[in-house]
C-alpha positions as CSV (number, residue, x, y, z in Angstrom):
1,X,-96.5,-26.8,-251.9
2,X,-94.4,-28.6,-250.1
3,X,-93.1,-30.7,-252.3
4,X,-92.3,-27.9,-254.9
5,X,-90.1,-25.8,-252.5
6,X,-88.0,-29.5,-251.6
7,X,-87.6,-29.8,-255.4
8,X,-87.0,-26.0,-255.6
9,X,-83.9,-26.5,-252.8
10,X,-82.5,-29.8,-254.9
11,X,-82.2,-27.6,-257.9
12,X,-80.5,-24.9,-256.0
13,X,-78.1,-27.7,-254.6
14,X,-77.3,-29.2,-258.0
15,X,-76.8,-26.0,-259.6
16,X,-73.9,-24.7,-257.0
17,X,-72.8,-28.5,-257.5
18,X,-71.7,-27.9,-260.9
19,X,-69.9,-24.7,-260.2
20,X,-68.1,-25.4,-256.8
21,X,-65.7,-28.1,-255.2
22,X,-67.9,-29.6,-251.7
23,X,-66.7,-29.2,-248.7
24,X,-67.1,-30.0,-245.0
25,X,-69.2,-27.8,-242.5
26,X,-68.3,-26.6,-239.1
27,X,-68.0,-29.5,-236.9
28,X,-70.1,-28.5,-234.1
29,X,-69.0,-30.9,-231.9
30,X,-70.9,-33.2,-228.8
31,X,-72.2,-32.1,-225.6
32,X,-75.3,-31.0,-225.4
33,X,-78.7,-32.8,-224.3
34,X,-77.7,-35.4,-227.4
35,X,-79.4,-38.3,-226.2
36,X,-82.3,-36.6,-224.8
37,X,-86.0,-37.8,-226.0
38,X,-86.7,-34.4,-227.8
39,X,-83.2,-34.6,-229.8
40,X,-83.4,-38.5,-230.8
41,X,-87.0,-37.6,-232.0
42,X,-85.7,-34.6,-233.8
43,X,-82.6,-37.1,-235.4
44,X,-85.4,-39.8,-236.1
45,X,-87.6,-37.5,-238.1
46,X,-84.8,-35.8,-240.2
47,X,-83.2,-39.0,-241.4
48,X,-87.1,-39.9,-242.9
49,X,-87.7,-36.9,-244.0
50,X,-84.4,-36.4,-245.5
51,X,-84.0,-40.1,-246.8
52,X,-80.4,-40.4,-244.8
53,X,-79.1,-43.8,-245.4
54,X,-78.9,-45.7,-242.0
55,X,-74.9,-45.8,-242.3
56,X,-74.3,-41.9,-242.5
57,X,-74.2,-40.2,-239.0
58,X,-76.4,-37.7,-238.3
59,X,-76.0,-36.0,-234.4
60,X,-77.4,-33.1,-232.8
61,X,-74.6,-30.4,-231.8
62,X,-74.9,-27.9,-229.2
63,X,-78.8,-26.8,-228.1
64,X,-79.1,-23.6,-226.9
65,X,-82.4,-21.0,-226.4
66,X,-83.0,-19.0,-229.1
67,X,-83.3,-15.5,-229.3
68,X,-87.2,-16.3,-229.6
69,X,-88.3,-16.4,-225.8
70,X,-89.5,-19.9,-225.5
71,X,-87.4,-21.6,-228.4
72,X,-84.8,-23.8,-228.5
73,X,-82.3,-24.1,-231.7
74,X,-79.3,-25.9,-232.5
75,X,-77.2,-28.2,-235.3
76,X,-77.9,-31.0,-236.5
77,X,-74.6,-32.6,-238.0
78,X,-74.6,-34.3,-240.9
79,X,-72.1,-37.1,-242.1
80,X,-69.0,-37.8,-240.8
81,X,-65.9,-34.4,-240.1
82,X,-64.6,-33.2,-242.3
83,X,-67.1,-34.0,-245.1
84,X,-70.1,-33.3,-243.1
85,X,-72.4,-30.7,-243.4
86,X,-75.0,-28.5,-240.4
87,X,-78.6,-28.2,-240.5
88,X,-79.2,-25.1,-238.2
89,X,-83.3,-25.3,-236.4
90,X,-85.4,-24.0,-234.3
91,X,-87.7,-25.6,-232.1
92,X,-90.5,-25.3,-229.9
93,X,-89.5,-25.9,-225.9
94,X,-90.9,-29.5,-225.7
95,X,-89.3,-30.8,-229.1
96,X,-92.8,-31.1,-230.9
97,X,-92.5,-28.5,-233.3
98,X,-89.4,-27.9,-235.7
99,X,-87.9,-25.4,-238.3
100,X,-85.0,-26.6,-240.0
101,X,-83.7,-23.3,-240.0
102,X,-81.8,-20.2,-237.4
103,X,-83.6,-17.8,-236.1
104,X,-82.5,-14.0,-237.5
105,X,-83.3,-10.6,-236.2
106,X,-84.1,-8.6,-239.4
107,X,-83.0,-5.2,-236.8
108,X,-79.2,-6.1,-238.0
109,X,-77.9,-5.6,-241.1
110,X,-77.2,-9.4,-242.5
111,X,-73.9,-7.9,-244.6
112,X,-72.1,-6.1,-241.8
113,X,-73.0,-9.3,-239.7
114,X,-70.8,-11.3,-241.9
115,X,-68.0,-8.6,-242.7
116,X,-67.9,-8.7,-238.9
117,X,-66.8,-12.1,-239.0
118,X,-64.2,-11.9,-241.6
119,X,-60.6,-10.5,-240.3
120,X,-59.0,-8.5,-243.0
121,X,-56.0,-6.6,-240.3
122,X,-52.8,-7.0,-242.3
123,X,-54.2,-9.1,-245.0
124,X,-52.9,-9.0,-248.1
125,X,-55.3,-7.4,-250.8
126,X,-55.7,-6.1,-254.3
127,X,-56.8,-3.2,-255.2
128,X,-57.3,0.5,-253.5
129,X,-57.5,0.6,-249.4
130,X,-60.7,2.6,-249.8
131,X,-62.8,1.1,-252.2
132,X,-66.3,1.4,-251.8
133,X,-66.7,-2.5,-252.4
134,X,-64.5,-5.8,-250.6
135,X,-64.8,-8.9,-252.3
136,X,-63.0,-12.0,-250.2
137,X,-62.7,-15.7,-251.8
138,X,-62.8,-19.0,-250.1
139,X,-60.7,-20.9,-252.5
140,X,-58.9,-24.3,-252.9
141,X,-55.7,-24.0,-255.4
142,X,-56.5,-27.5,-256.5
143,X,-60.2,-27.4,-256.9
144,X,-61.0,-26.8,-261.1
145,X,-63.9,-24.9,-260.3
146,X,-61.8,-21.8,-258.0
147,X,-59.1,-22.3,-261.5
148,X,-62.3,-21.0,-263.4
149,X,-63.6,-18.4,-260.8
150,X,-60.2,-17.0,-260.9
151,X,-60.0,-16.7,-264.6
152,X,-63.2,-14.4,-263.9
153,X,-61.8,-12.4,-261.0
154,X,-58.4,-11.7,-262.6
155,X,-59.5,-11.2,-266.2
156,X,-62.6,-9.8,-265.7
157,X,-64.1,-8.3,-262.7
158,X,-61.0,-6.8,-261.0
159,X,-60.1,-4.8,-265.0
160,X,-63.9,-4.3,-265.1
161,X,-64.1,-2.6,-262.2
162,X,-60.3,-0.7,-261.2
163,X,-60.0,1.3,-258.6
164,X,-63.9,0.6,-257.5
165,X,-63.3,-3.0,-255.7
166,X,-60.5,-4.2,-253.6
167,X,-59.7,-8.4,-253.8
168,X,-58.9,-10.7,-250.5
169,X,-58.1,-14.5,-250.7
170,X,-58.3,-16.9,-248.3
171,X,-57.6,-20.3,-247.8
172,X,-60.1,-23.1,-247.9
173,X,-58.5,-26.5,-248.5
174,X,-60.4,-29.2,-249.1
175,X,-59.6,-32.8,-247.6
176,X,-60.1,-34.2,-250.8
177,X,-57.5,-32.1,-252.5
178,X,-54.1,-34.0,-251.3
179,X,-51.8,-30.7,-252.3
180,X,-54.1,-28.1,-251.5
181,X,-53.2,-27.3,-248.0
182,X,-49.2,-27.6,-248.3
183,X,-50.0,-25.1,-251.5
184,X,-51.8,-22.9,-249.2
185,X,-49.3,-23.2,-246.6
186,X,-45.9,-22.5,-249.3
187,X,-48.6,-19.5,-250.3
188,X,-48.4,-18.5,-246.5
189,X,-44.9,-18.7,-246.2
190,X,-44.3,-16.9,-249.2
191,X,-46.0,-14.1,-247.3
192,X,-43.9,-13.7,-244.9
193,X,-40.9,-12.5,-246.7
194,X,-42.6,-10.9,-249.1
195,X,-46.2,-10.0,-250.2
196,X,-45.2,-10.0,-253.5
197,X,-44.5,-13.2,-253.5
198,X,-47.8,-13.9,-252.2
199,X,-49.8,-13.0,-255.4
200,X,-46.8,-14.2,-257.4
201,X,-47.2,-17.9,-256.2
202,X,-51.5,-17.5,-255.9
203,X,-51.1,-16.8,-259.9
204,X,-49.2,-19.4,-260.3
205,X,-50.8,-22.4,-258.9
206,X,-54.4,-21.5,-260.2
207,X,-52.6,-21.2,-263.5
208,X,-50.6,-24.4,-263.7
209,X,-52.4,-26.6,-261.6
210,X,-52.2,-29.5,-264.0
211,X,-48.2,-29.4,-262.9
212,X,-48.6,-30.2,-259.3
213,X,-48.7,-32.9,-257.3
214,X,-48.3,-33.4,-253.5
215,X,-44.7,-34.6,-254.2
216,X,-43.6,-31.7,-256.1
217,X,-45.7,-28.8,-254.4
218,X,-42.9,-27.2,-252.6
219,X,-40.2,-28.0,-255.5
220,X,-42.8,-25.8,-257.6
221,X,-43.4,-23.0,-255.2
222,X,-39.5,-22.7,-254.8
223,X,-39.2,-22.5,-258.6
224,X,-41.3,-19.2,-258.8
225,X,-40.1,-17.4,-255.7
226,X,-36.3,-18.2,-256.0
227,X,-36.2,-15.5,-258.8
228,X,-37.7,-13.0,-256.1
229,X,-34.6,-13.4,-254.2
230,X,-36.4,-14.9,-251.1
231,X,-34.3,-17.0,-248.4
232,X,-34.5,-20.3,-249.1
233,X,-33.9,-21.5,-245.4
234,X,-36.2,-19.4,-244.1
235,X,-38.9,-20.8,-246.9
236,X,-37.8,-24.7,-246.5
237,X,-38.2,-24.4,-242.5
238,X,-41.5,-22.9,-242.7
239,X,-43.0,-25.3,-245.3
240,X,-41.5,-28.4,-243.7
241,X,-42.4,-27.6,-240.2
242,X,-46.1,-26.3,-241.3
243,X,-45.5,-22.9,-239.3
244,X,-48.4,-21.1,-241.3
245,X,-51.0,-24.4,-241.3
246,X,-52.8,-22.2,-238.0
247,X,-53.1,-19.6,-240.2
248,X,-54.7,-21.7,-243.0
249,X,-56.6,-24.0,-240.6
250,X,-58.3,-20.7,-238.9
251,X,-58.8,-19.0,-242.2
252,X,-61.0,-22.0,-243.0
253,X,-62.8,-22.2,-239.5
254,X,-64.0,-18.5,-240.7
255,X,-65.5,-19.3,-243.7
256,X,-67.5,-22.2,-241.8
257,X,-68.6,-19.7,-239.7
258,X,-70.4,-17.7,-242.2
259,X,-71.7,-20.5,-244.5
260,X,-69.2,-21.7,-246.4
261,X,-69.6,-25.2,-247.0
262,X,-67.8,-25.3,-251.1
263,X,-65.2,-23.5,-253.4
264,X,-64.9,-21.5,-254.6
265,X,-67.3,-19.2,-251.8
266,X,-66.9,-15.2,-252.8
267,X,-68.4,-12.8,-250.2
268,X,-68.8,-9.4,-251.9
269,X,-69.7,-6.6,-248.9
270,X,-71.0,-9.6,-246.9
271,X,-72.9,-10.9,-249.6
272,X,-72.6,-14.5,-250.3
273,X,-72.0,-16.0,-253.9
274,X,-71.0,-19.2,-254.3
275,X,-69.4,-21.3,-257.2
276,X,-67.9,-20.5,-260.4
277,X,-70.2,-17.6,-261.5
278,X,-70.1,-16.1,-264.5
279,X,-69.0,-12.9,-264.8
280,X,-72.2,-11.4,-264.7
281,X,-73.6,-12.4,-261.4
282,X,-70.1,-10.7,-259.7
283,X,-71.6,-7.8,-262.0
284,X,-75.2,-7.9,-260.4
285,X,-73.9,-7.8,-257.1
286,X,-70.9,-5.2,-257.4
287,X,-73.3,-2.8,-259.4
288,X,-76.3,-2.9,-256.5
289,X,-73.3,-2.6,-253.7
290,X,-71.8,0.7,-255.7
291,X,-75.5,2.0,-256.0
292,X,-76.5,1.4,-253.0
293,X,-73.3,3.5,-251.5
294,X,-74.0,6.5,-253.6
């Protein structure tokens, strides 16, 4: 049995493989009882029973009690920031007995949890204010996979569905990607002279990002929003002195914080869907939320 959920799990992994660009986890950081008995036993046991090779770092973040009187849980971290990955678990007071998993209370609702998490104020969006369902992406402008999910969003779910859904993007750059994050940035700065110009640049880079490079990224962002009468001062100071990487940076540390580990990572009512899905799995999960708010 146990054996066929681990092969189960390494399907599941391959399959969001071929649909997303990876990415790092949360770095949890040190501290902690790290080099306790209990937590070198619990390191021991998941490099063997996860086959890590003896180079890659595996460390135990932060261990905290659990919401389960008696528990303990806490991260283990996985690789080396920023292309690392956490393994949240739970285990018994005396480090015997381990679930490599978090402990949930099924009392809360597990979708307003996450929208909870998520900070929309003055976002930019698509759609109607009150539409019954909120989709927000975790993209990468120069990960392939988000140029496919966006083909799908734009062409597809967002006609599909009108006035019924309203679209948020957010920034998740890769450290891969060398001209993701100054594209996310120019996106930023477009922003904030015009929202416009925003969506206008968005477009653009999913659509042309055989064109860029981390040379050229600015020259090609200027090239769309100059005919949008924007100030080009005000643009070149902003880019060059990376006043909206913050912004970028934090809307990234959100998506850590409720799972998102890849791109493209859509969470639809607090519902998370990760990869390039095909149209139809937006579909499932759109038509449940609109039936379930009847």
């Amino acid at each position: 049995m146990r054996g066929g959920r681990q092969a189960i799990v390494a399907g599941l992994i391959a399959a969001v493989t071929a649909v997303s660009c990876g990415g790092p986890s949360k770095d949890e950081g040190g501290g902690g009882p790290a080099a306790s008995a209990n937590t070198e036993a619990l390191v021991r046991y998941y490099r063997k029973k996860a086959n890590i090779p003896p180079g890659q770092q595996v460390s135990v973040g932060e261990v905290k009690d659990s919401a389960i009187p008696g528990l303990k849980e806490g991260t283990l971290q996985v690789g080396t920031p920023p292309q690392s990955r956490n393994v949240p678990f739970t285990m018994s007071a005396d480090g015997r007995f381990v679930i490599f998993a978090a402990a949930e209370d099924v009392t809360v609702d597990p979708a307003k949890a996450v929208m909870a998490k998520i900070d929309l104020k003055g976002q930019p969006f698509r759609g109607p204010a009150d539409a019954k369902v909120t989709i927000v992406e975790y993209s990468d402008f120069q990960c392939p996979f988000c140029a496919r999910a966006y083909a799908t969003v734009e062409d597809q779910v967002l006609k599909e569905y009108g006035d019924k859904v309203k679209f948020y993007f957010k920034h998740f750059p890769l450290g891969f990607h060398p001209w993701a994050e100054p594209a996310s940035i120019a996106v930023e700065c477009a922003a904030r002279q015009n929202a416009d110009a925003y969506w206008k640049l968005y477009d653009w880079y999913f659509k042309n990002q055989s064109q860029v490079n981390p040379q050229n990224v600015k020259e090609k962002a200027w090239s769309v929003l100059e005919p949008l009468g924007l100030d080009k001062a005000k643009f070149d100071a902003c880019f060059d002195n990376k006043e909206t990487q913050a912004e970028v940076k934090a809307e990234m540390a959100e998506g850590q914080s409720i799972g998102v580990s890849g791109t493209p990572s859509f969470v639809i009512n607090g519902r998370l869907l990760v990869g390039a899905q095909p149209f139809e799995q937006f579909k499932a999960v759109i038509d449940d939320e609109l039936a379930s708010a009847k």
